[in-house]
N, C-alpha and C positions, 0 to 999 in steps of 0.2 A: 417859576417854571423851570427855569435851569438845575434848580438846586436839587428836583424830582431825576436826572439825568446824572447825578452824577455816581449812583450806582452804588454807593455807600451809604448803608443804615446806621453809621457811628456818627453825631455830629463833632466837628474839628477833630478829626482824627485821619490817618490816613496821607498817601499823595493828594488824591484829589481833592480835597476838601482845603487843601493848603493853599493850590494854586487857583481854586475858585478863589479864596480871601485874597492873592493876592492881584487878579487881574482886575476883582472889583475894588481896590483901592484905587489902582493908577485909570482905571478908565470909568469906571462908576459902574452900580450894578444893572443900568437901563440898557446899556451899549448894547447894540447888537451884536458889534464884532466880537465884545469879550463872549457872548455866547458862544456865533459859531466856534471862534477859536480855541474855546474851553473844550467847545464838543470835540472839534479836530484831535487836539493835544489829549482828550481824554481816551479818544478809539486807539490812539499811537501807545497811550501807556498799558491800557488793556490786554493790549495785542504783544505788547513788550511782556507783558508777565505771564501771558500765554504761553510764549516761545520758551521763557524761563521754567517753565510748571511742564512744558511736553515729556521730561525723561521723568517725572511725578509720574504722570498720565500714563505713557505707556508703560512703563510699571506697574500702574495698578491694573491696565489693561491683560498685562502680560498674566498678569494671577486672575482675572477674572474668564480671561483665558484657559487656561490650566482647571482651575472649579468646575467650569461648564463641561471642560472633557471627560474629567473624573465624574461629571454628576450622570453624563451619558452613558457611560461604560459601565457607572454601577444600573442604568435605567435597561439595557440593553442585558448585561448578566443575569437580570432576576428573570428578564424576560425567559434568554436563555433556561434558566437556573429551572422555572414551571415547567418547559417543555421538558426538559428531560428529565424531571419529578413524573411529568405525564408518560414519557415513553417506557420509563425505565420498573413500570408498576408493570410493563407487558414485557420485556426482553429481559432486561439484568437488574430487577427489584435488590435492594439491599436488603441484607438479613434481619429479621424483623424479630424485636425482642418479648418473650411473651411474660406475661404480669408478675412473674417470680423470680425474674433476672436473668432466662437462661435464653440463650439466643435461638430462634424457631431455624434454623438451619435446615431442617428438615420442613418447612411451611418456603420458605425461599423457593429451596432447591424445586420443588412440587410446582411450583409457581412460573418456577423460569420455563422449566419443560412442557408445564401446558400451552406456553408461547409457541413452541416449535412444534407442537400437534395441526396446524393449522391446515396442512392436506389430508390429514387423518380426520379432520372433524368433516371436513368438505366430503368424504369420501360415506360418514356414517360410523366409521372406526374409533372413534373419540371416547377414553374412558374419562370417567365420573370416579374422581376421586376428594374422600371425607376429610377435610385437613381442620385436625385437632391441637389448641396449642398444647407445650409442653410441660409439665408440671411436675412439681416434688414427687407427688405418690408414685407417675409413672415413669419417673425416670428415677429413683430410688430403689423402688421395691415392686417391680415389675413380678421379679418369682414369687412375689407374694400371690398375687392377685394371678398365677398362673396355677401357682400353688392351691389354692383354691377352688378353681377349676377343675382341675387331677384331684382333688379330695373327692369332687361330688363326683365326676366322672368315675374314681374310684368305687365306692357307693355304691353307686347302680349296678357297676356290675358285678360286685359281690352279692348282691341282691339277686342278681338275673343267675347267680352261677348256683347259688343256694337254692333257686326254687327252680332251676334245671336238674340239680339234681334230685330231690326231693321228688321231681316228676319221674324221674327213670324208678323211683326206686319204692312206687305207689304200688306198681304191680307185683311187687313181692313182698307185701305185708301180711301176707296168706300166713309169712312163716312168724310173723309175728305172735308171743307166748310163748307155754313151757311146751315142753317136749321130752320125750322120751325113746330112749334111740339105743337098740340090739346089733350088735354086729354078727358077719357068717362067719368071720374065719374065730377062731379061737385061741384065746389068751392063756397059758397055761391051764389050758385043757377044759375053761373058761369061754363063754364066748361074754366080749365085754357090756356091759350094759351102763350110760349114764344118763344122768338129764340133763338138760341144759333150755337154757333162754334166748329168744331172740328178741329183742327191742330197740328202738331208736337210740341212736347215741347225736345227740344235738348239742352236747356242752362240751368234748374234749377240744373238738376241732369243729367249732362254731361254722368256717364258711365251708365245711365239707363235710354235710351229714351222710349219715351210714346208719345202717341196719348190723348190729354187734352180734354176735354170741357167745354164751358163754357156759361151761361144761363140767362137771366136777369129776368126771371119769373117762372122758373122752378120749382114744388113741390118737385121732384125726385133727379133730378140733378144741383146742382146748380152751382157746379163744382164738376169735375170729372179727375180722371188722370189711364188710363191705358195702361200697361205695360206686359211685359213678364217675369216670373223669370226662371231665368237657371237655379235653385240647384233643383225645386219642380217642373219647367216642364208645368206650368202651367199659363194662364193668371193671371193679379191681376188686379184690381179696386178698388179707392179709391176715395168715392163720400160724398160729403157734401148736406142737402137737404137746404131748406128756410130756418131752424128752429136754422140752427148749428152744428147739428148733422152728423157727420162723421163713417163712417160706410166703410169697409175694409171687399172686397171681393176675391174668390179666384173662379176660375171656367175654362171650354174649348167648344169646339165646341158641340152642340147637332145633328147640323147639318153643315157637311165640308162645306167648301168653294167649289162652283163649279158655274159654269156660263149656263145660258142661252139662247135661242133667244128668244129676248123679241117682241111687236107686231109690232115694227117699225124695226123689224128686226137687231136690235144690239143685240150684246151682254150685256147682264146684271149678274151685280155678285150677287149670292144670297149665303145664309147662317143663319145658327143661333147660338148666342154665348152664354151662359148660366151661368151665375156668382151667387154665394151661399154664403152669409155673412159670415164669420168665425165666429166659434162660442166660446164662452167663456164659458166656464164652471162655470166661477165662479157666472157666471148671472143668474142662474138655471133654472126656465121657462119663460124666457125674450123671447120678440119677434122675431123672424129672420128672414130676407127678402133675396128674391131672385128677379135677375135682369137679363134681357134677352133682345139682343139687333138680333131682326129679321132684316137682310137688305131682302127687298120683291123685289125690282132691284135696278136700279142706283142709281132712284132717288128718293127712301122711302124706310124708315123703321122704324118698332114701336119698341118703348122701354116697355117689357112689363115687371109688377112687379106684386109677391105674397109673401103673409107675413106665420108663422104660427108659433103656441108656442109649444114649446117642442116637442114629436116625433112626432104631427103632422105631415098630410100631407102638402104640399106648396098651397097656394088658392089662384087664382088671385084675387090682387085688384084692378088694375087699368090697359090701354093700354094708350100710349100715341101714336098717329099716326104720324109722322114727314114728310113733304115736303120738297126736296131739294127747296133754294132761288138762283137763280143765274148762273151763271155758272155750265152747267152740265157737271157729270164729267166721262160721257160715255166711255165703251170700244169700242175700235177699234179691228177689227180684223186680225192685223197688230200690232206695236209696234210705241212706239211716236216718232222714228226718233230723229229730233235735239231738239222736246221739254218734253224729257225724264225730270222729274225733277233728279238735281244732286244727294239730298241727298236721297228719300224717292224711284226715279226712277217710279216713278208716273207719271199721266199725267202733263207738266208743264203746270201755267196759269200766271206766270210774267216772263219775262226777266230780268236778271241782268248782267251788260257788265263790265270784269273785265280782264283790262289790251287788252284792243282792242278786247277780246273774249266774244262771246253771250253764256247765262248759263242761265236756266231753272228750275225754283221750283213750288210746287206745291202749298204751302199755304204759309199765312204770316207767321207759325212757323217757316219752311222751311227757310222762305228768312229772318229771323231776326238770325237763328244759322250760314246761309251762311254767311249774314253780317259780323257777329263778327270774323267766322273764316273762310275766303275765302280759306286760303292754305291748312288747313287742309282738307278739304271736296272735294278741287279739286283732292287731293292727294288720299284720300280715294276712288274718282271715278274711278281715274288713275288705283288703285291697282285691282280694282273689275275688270274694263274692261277686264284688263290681265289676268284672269280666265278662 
């Protein structure tokens, strides 16, 4: 029974185990007393190595101490550490890096600021803004892709500026073909006489077509190119005489375009266009002319000029009278049906057959820009028809 008390699972090893063997030789192992007084002597040595083992003990206390406070302060920081993971997605997010390595700086900042709108959204004032991350393409080559945009925007309205002008310049296709043109005053004793053409010019200056002429005896016009400008609104002409001399006008209608019944009972387009030299200042009282192109019906009209210096009045000096040669180029009073021309939508006077289909122009300008560019022009008609 005793032997169960003496607290040591080592047999004959240890204090206790020594002086159990020796109390049971001198008193026998039955004695009562050697029990109690085993048990006595045994709680004194217990307590004796207790007291020995205390600076053990609070030692180890002392670090299990320490563990527990570190184990708190890290239990207490993550806590911390989530809250203001939580807070900090609405007041001071840190800068968030988007999948190509570059930091979203710009997603941040968007981010912190929507925080501070919060009486502006109460209020209904709250903008909606799209946050995109940041990428190679658009943080490399942004003028690309800007670039791109100003192409097609370029486009269009070279598009829109070619068939604005091409619209101003419908109603004077009357003087489209030859011609033949007498003047009053007289040329060594002469009065001059040449012929000349008027037709589309669509391939020198592709996005600024014009109506040309051109003269083999002309004093006035020896060539001639006019056109429409968009920005000033107004016709332009720019004519060359016999001499060399180039001279750049700017002018508009004196008299609208409006049609007739003429004596053979067609329609005839009449009108008068009126053009005014620009003037130079730097020329001081230099000459300046004006040119004025009367259509009287389909198939005449006079080109008339007057010159004057300085603030003068304008003075005629000359009329030239001009004959249509040729094919005339009468209105109907109807529309040309199949031989509309493509580009000019004029009367057509050639055929040109492309890819099994018959196509219609008006003059050899006409049929020399169809030429060059068949697709594009059928496509432009394409586009107009759908209007």
């Amino acid at each position: 029974m005793w032997l169960k008390r003496s607290g040591s699972n080592k047999t004959g090893t240890g204090t206790l185990p020594k002086l159990r063997t020796a109390f049971s030789a001198l008193l026998g192992s039955q004695s009562r007393f050697c029990q109690a007084f085993y048990v006595i002597l045994s709680d004194a040595i217990r307590r004796q190595r207790m007291i020995r083992m205390e600076p053990v003990m609070q030692h180890r206390r002392h670090h299990s101490l320490v563990f527990g406070l570190v184990g708190v302060a890290f239990v207490v920081g993550c806590a911390e550490g989530e809250s203001t993971t939580a807070n900090s997605t609405e007041t001071n997010q840190p800068a968030e890096v988007a999948a190509d390595g570059f930091t979203d700086t710009a997603n941040t900042d968007m981010k912190s600021a929507g925080a501070e709108k919060t009486g502006a959204e109460k209020t209904g004032a709250a903008e909606t803004f799209e946050l995109k991350p940041l990428t190679l393409s658009n943080l490399a080559r942004p003028s690309e892709a800007e670039g791109g945009n100003s192409k097609t925007t370029a486009a269009g309205d070279s598009e829109k500026q070619i068939q604005s002008i091409i619209g101003h310049l419908q109603p004077l296709q009357i003087l489209l073909g030859q011609w033949r043109g007498t003047t009053r005053r007289e040329f060594e004793n002469f009065k001059a006489v040449d012929s000349h053409e008027w037709v589309w010019d669509l391939r020198n200056d592709p996005g600024k077509p014009a109506l040309t002429i051109e003269s083999d005896k002309s004093p006035y016009l020896k060539t001639g190119r006019l056109s429409w400008d968009v920005e000033r609104q107004l016709f332009t002409l720019t004519a060359t005489d016999t001499s060399g001399t180039t001279r750049s006008y700017s002018g508009d209608f004196s008299e609208p375009v409006h049609e007739i019944v003429g004596s053979d009972d067609k329609l005839h387009r009449v009108f008068r266009l009126e053009f005014t030299q620009d003037a130079d200042a730097s020329a001081g009282n230099a000459e300046q002319w004006q040119l004025a192109l009367a259509q009287q019906e389909n198939n005449r009209y006079l080109l008339e000029i007057a010159k004057r210096r300085g603030s003068a009045a304008f003075a005629r000096y000359d009329t030239v009278s001009t004959q249509r040669e040729g094919t005339s180029f009468a209105l109907s009073d109807t529309d040309y049906a199949e031989k509309t021309c493509i580009i000019s939508e004029g009367l057509g006077t050639t055929e040109v057959v492309y890819k099994g289909r018959s196509y219609w122009v008006c003059c050899s300008g006409c049929k020399a820009a169809f030429d060059e560019d068949l697709e594009t022009w059928i496509a432009r008609a394409a586009a107009r028809d759908k209007k």
